[in-house]
C-alpha positions in Angstrom: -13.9 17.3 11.8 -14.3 20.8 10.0 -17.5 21.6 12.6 -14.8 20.7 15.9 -12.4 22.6 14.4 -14.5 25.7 13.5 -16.1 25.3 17.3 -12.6 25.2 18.8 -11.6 28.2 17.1 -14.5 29.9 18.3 -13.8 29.1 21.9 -10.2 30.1 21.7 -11.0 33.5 20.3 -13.5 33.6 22.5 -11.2 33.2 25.6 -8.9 35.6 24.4 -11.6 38.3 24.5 -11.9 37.7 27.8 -8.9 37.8 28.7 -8.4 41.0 27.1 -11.5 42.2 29.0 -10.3 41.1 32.1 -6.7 42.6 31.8 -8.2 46.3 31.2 -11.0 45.5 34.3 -7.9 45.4 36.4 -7.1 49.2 35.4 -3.5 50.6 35.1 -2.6 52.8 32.2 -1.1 50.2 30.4 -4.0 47.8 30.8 -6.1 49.6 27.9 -4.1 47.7 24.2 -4.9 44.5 25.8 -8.2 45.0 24.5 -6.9 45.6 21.2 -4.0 43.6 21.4 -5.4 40.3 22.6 -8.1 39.7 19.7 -5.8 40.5 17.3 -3.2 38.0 19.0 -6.2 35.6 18.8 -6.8 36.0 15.2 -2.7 35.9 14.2 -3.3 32.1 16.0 -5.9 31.4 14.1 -5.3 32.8 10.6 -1.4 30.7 11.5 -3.6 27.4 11.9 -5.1 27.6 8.7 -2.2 28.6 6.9 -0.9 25.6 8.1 -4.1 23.3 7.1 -2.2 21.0 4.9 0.7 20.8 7.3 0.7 17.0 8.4 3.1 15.6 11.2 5.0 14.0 8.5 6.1 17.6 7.7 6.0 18.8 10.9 8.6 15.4 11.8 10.6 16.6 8.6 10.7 20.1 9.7 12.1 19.3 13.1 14.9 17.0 11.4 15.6 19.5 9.0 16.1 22.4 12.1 17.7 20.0 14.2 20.4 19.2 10.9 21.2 23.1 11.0 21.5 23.9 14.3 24.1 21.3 14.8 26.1 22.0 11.8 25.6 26.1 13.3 27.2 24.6 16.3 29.7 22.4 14.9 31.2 25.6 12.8 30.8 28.2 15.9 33.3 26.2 17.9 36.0 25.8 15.3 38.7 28.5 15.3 37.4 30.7 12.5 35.7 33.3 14.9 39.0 33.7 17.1 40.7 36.3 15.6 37.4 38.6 14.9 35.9 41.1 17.1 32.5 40.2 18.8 30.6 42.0 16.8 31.6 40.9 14.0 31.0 37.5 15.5 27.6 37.6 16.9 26.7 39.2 13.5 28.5 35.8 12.0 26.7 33.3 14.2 23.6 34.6 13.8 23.9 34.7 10.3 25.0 31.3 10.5 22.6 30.0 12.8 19.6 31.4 10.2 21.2 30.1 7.6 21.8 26.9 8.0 18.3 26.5 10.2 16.5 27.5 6.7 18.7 25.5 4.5 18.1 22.2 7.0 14.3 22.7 7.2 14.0 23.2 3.4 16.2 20.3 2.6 14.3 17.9 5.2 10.7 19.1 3.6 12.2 18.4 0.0 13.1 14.6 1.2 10.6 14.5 3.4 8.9 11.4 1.5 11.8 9.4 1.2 12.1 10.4 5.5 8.7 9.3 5.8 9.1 6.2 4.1 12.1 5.0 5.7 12.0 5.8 9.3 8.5 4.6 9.9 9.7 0.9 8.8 12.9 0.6 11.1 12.5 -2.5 12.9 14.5 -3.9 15.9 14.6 -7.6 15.6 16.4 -9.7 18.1 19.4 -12.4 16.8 20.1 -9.8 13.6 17.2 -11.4 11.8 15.6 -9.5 9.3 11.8 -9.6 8.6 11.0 -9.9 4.7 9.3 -6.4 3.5 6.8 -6.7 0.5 4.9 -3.8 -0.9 1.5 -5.3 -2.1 -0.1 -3.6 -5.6 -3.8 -3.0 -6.4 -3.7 -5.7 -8.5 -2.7 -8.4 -6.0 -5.7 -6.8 -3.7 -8.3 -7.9 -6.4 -7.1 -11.0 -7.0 -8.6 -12.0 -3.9 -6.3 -15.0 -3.3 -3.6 -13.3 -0.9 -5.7 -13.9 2.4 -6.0 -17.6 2.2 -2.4 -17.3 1.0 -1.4 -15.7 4.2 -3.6 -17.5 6.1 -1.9 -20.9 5.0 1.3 -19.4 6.8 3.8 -20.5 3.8 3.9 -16.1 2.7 6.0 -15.1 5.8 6.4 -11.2 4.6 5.6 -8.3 6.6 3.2 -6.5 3.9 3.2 -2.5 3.7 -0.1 -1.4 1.4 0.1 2.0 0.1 -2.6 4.4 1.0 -3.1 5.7 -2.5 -3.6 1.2 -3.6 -6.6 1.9 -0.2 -8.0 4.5 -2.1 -7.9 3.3 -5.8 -9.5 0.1 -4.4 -12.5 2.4 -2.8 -12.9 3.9 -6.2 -13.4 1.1 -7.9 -15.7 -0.8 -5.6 -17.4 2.9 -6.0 -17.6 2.3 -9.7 -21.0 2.5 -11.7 -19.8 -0.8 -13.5 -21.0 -3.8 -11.6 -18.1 -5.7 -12.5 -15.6 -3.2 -11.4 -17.8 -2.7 -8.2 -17.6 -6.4 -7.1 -13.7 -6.8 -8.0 -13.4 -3.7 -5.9 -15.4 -4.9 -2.7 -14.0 -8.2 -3.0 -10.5 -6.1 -2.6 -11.6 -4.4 0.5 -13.0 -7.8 1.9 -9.7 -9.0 1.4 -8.2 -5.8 2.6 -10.5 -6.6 6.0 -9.2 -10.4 6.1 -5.8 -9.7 6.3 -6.3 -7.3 9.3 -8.2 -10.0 10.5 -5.2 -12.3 11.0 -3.1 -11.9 13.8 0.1 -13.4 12.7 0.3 -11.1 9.4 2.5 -7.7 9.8 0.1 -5.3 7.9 1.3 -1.8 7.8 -0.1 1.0 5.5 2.0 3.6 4.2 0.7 7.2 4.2 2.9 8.3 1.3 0.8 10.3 -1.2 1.1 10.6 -4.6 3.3 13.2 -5.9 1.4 16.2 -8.4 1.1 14.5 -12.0 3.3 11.3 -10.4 2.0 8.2 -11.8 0.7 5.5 -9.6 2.9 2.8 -10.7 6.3 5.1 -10.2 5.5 5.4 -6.6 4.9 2.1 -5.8 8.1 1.1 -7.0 9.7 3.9 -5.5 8.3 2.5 -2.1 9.8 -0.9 -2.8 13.3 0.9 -3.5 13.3 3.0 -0.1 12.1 0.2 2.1 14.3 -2.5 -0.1 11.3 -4.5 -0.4 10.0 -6.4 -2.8 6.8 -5.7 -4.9 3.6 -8.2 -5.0 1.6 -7.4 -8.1 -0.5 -9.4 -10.7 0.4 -6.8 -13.8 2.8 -7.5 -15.7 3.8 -4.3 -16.9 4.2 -2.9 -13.3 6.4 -6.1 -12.8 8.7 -5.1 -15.4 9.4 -1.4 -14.7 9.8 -2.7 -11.3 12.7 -5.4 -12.8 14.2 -2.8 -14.4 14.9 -0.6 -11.5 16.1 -3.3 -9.5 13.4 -4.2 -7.4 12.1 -8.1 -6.9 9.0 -9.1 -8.3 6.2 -12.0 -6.4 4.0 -12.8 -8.6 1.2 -14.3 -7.9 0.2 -15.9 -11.4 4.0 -17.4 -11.2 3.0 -18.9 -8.3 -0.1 -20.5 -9.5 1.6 -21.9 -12.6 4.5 -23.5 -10.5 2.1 -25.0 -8.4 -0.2 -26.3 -10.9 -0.1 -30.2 -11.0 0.2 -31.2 -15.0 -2.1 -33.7 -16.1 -0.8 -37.0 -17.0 -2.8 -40.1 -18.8 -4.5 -42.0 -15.3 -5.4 -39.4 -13.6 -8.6 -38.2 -12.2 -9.7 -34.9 -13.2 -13.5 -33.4 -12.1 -15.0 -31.3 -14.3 -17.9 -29.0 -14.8 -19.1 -30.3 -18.7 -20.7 -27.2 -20.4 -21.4 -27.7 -23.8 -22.2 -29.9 -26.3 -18.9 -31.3 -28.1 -18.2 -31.7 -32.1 -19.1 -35.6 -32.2 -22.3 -37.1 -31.0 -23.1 -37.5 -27.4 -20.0 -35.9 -26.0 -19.7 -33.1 -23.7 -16.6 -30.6 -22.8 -15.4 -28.8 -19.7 -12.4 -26.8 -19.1 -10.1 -26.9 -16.5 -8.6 -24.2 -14.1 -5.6 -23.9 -16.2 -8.0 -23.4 -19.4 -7.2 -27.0 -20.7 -10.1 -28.5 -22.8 -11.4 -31.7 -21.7 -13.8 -33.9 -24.1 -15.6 -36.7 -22.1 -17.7 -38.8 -24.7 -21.1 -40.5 -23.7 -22.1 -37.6 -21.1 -24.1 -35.0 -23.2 -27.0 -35.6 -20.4 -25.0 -34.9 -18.0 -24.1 -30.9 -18.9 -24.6 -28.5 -16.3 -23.4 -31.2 -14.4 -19.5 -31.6 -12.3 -18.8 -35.4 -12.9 -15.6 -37.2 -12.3 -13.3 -38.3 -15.4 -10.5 -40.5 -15.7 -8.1 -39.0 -18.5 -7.4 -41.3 -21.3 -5.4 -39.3 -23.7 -3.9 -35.6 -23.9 -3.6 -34.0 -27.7 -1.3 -30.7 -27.9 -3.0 -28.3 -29.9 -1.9 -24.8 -30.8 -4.1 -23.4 -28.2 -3.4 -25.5 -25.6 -4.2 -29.0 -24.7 -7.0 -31.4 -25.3 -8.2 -33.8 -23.1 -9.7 -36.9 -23.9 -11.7 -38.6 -20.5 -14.5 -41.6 -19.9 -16.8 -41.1 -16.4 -14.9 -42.8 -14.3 -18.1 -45.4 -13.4 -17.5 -46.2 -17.2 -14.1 -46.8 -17.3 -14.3 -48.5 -13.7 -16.9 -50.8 -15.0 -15.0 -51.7 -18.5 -12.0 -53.4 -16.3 -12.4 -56.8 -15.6 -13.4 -58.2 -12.2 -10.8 -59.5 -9.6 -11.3 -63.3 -9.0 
């Protein structure tokens, strides 16, 4: 992009030149500044354009809000009758006064909010019957987790979700990182990140609000949720509580795990991947998803191995629960046969 613009610059000044050149080829006396006056006209362009470098069209949208604010107000107070009685010089000197002014004031005013006018208008939807669409801002957090696609994809998350292009960026950091760990959590994010694009009945919309100088990460997100009167999506539960406290609803996906989670009960079937050795002679132990222990007794061959259990007792224990379970061929071939 520098290189086009650089070229482009080149060419304009470039045409100018001969412009100039061509204006003084015509002859006249007044055709000689034009060879002085068009290069430098060139360069005022020029040296304006990269003044203006950081200038995005968010601005630029602000700025012309802002203008448009002052000159109506300028209007509104020209008309009224606090001009009749003056002399017109006094009131051109008045209305031009006003018109700069209020201009400045507008277009200052609209660049100072121009965030929260960036935020807002970009997210104004026109849906027919009055129905409005769910808005959820999604953290970095819920990115890594890595379950949201096949959530979405499963059609019961019916949100519209708005991604923040600083979460974008942290997530390209970290799958940037030199830690391995951190590099696959990060890639697995942008995967994700792809996957959701991928599906067509998901609203996906990124939001190009920056971070503010020294503004933390977690302050703007929240403030997103606030401006769009979303809710927040997130896994931390730090971030969940700040966002609580300024009166923003929390999804969280770890809640939703837990109520979905199906207790085990004595009968049931569980399968289970046995991993070590247990405390008392030829038993094994697995865990489950939910981190519950489960002892199966007569199955220290089978480690390394996923067999299928049927549980026969459950023991609360200050870290959890322990699960007591017999291979299910066992237990099926202790019952006795049916006549």
């Amino acid at each position: 992009m520098g290189s086009t613009l650089f070229t482009i610059r080149v060419i304009f000044f470039l045409i100018c030149l001969a412009g100039g050149i061509l204006v003084y080829s015509t002859g006249g006396s007044a055709s000689w500044p034009a060879l002085l006056y068009a290069p430098l006209i060139a360069a005022l362009a020029i040296l304006t354009d990269l003044l203006l470098r950081g200038f995005s069209t968010r601005g630029l949208t602000s700025l012309t809000f802002g203008l448009f604010l002052g000159w109506v107000t300028a209007h509104f107070i020209n008309d009224s009758p606090l001009f009749d009685k003056a002399d017109e010089e006094t009131k051109y000197i008045f209305r031009l006064c006003l018109f700069c002014l209020l201009t400045y004031w507008g277009a200052v005013i609209a660049l100072r909010g121009s965030e929260d006018f960036h935020v807002v208008i970009p997210f104004v939807r026109f849906v027919p019957h009055g129905v409005d669409i769910p808005v959820v801002v999604v953290d970095t957090t819920v990115l890594l987790d890595g379950r949201l696609p096949a959530l979405c994809a499963s059609k019961f998350f019916s949100h519209a979700l708005v991604i923040p292009r600083f979460v974008v960026d942290e997530l390209t950091r970290i799958a940037d990182s030199s830690d391995a760990s951190r590099q696959a959590r990060g890639r697995k994010g942008l995967d994700g990140l792809n996957q959701l694009r991928q599906l067509s009945h998901v609203d996906l919309r990124l939001d190009d609000t920056p971070l503010g100088k020294g503004q933390k990460r977690d302050d703007r997100i929240v403030f997103i949720a606030q401006s769009l009167k979303a809710k927040l999506l997130t896994s931390d539960y730090n971030l969940a509580r700040v966002a609580e406290f300024n009166g923003v609803e929390c999804l969280n996906l770890r809640t939703l795990d837990q109520a979905l989670h199906r207790e085990t009960v004595v009968g049931d079937i569980v399968e289970v991947n046995l991993t070590k050795s247990g405390k008392e002679q030829g038993q094994a132990v697995g865990y489950l998803q939910d981190g519950s222990m489960v002892v199966v007794p007569d199955s220290h061959r089978l480690i390394g191995q996923r067999v299928t259990a049927e549980v026969d007792s459950i023991i609360p224990t200050a870290g959890g629960r322990m699960i007591f379970a017999r291979l299910q061929g066992e237990a099926d071939s202790e019952q006795p046969a049916l006549s």
